[in-house]
N, C-alpha and C positions, 0 to 999 in steps of 0.2 A: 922974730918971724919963724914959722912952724918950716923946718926942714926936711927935704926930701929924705926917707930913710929905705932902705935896701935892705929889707929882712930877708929870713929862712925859715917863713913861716913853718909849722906842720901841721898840715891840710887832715884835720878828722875824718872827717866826711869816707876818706879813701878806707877805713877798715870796713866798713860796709859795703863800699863797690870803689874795688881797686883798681876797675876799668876806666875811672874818671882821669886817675894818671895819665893816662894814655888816650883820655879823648880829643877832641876835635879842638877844643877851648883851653889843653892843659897847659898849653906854650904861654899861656895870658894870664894863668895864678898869679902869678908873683907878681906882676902890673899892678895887677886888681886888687889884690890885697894891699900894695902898700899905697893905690891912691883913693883906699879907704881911707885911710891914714892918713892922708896928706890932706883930703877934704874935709874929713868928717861931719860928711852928708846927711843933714836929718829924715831926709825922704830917698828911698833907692827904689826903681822901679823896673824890672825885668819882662821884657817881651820875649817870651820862649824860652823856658828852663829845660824841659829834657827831664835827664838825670840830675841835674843842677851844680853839673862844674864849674860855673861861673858863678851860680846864687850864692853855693857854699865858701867860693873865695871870698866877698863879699863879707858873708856873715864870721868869718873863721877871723876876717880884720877887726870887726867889729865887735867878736868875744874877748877876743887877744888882749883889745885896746880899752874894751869897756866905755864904749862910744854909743852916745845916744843917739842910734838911727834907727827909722820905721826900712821895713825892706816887701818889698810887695811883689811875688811873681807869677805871673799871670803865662797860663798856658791851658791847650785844652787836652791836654796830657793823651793825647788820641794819636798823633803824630799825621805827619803831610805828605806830599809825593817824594820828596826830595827826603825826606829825614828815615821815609818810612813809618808806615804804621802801627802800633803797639799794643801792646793789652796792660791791665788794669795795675800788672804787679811795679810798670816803672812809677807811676803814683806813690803805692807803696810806699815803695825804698823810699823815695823823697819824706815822705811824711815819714820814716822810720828813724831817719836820719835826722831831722828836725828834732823829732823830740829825743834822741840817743844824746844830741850834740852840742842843738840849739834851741832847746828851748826855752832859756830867757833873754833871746833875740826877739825883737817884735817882729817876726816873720808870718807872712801872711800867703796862703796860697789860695789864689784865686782863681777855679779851674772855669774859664770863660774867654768867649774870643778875643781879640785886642781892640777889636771896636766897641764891642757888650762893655767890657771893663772900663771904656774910658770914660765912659756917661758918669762913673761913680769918682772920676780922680779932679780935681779940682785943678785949673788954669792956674802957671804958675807957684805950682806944688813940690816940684820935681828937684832934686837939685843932681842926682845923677842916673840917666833914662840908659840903660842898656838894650837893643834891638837886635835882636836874634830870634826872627820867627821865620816865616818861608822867603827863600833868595832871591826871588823871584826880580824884577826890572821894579815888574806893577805893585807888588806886594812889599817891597820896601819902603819906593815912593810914599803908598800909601800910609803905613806907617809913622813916615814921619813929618807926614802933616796934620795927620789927625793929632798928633802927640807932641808936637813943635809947642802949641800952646800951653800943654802941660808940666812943661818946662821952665823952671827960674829963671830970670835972667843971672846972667852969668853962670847957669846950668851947663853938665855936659851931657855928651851923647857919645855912647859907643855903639860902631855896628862892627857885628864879624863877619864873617868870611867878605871879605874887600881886597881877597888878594888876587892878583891877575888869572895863576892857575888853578882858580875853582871852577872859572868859564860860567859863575852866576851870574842874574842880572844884577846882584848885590853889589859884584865889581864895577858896573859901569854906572849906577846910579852912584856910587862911594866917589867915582870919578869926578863927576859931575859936579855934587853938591862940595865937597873940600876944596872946589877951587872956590867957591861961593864965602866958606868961611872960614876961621884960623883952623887945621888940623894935622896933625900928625898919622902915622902910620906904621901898625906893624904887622912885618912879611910872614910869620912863623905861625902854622897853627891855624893854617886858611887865612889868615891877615886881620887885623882888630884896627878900624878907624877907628882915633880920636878926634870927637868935632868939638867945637866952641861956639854957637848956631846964636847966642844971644851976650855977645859979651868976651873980650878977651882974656879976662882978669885973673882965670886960672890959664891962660894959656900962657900970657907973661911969664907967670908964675911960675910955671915947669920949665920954660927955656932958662929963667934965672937960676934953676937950678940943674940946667945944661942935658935936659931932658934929648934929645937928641944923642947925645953921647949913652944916656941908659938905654936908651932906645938898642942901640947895639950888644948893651952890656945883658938887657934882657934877652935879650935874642939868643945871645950865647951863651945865657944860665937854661933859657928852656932846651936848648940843641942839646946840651951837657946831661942835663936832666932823662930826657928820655934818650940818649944814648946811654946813660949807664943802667935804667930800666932794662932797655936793649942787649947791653951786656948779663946782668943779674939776671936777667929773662934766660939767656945763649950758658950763662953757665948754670945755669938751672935745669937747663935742658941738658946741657954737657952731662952733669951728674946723674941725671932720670936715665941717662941714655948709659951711663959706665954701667951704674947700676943693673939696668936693664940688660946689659949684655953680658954680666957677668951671671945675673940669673939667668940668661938661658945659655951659657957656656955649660953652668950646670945642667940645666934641663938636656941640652945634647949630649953633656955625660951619662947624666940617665939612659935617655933613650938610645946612646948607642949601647950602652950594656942590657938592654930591651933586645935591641936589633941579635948582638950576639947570641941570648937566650932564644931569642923567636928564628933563628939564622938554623938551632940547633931543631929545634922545633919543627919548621920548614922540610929540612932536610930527612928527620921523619915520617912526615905528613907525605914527602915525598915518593919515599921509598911503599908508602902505604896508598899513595893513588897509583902508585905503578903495579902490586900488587891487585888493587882493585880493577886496574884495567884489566889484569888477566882474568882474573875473575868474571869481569863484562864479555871479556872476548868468549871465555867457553859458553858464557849464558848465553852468548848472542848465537855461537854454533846449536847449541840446545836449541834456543828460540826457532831457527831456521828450522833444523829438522821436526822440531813442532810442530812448524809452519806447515811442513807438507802431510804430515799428519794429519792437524787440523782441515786442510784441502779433502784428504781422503774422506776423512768423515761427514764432512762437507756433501761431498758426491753421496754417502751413504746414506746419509740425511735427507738428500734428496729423492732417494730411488727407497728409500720407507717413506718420503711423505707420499710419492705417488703409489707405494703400495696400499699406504693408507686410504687416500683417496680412492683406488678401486674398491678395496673392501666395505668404504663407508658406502659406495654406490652400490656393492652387492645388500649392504645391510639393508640399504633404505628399500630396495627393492625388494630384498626378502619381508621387508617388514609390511608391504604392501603384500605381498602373498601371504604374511602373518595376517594380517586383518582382513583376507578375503577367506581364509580358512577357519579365524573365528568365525564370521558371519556365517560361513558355508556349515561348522559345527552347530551353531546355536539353531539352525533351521533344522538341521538333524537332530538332534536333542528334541527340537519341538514336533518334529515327524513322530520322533520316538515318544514323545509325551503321550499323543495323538494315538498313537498305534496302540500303550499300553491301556489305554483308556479305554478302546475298541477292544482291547482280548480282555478286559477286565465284564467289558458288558457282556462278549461272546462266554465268557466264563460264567458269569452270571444266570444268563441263558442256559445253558448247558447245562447247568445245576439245577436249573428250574427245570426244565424240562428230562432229569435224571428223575429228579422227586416225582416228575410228573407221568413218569415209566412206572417208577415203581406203583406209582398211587395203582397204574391200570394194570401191573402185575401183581398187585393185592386183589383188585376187584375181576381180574380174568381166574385169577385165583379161585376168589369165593364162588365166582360162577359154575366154575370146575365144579367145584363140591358141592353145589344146590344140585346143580346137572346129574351129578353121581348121584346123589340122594332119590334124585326124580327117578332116576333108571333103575333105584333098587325098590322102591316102593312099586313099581310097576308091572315088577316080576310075581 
């Protein structure tokens, strides 16, 4: 008969995302791996992968062992209220890892809800049903009735977090249904129900090989586990940190032989605003007495614009007697036009009537001398 075995497995999966060490499932590795092993299930079927701490247990047994099992998990890689919501790249990594790790596992990922998915999985198919989707009371229930038939008989069924202090309804439903059939239970890691829901056959099975007593022994390989993570973590940090302080033990060597140079530096800049202050103080005595300067001029400025202002009122006025003494000249010019125009005719006149003297002292003339002629002929 096939024996219970207690490996030390090494989980691949982790140099891809070293955070699965440390997840929520990593306390249930070792479980999961070796009750791959101890069943070797031809059908494995995961509700809720995640990152896939739990798928790649699973698969990590069944490369190990070179065991023919189909392995199926089913998530909507989108995340829920309780888990949180996600983007596209945790997909990814799972599919990055699959084919880095596993890829001649028949591993199937099938991104669809748990109920879409089930229409395609065959009654009686299952031979080990892993249930890790939302923790809900309603949504566990639901779970595993719709999926109860999809089940072998003498199938198993794990659900996680069924431990008291998660305060899901996953714990009181986990309560509920393990009194109903053969299961065990482990506390570490939010808590991992194991049920027997169709059959004890593998239950026997593990008590015969005192499954109860691993029960504890796993407990205290995963406590051991991520307390030395815990540790490797704390001196890791220890070392970042010696590290870190002795670089800036240097860096404050530096900077206090900064401080010293800029200390001397200071200390002239010093002596140079105190200089400059004297400098400001004369400027400012200057500036004052500017000031009352500027005032004087000020006032004198004043008393030229009012001179100004008178003078522009004499101008504008004189300029009004400018343009009355044009006007007053250019009628005088036109008088004078008038007038010479008058002594030009009287001159005219004058001439004529010169010519017109002389004409009749020509002809009082000739008169003269017919006269004289007449008086001598008569003698």
């Amino acid at each position: 008969m096939k024996r219970w075995t207690i490996a030390n497995p090494v989980f691949e999966a982790d140099e891809l995302n070293s955070k699965l060490g440390v997840s929520p499932w990593s306390g249930h590795r070792n479980f999961a791996y070796d009750l791959v092993n101890f069943m070797k299930p031809n059908r494995i079927v995961e509700l809720g992968t995640h990152f896939g701490c739990s798928l790649f247990s699973f698969c990590q047994s069944i490369k190990d062992y070179e065991i023919n099992s189909e392995v199926i998990a089913i998530d909507t890689w989108e995340g829920d209220p309780q888990a949180g919501f996600y983007e596209q790249n945790v997909l990814e990594l799972v599919k990055r890892t699959k084919s880095k790790f596993f890829s001649e596992v028949k591993l199937s990922l099938d991104r669809r809800t748990f109920q879409e998915a089930s229409k395609d999985i065959a009654d009686n198919s299952i031979d080990l049903l892993h249930i890790d989707g939302l923790h809900t009371y309603e949504a566990v229930s639901e779970d595993f009735n719709i999926w109860l038939p999809k089940l072998k008989e003498e199938g198993i069924m794990l659900f996680h977090d069924t431990a008291d202090y998660t305060g899901y309804g996953s714990n009181i439903f986990w309560k509920e249904i393990s009194k109903l059939y053969p299961s065990f239970e482990f506390q570490q890691s939010w808590g991992l129900g194991v049920l027997f829901p169709k059959g004890d056959q593998w239950y026997q099975k593990m008590l015969n090989e005192n499954m109860m007593d691993k029960i504890v022994l796993y407990y205290f390989k995963a406590e051991n586990r991520l307390n030395s993570i815990k540790v490797n973590d704390l001196e890791s940090m220890a070392t970042e940190r010696f590290e870190a302080m002795q670089q800036m033990e240097q860096m404050i060597k530096e900077r206090d032989e900064i401080i010293e140079s800029q200390k001397v530096l200071v200390e002239e800049r010093y002596d140079a605003v105190q200089q400059m202050e004297q400098m400001i103080k004369e400027r400012d005595e200057i500036i004052e007495s500017q000031k009352v300067l500027v005032e004087e001029r000020y006032d004198a400025v004043q008393q030229m614009e009012q001179m100004i202002k008178e003078r522009d009122e004499i101008i504008e006025s004189q300029k009004v007697l400018s343009v009355e003494r044009f006007e007053a000249i250019q009628q005088m010019e036109q008088m004078i036009k008038e007038r010479d125009e008058v002594i030009d005719a009287q001159k005219k006149l004058v001439e004529e009537r010169y010519v017109a003297m002389l004409e009749m002292e020509q002809m009082i003339k000739e008169r003269d001398n017919s006269l004289n002629l007449l008086a001598e002929g008569n003698k």
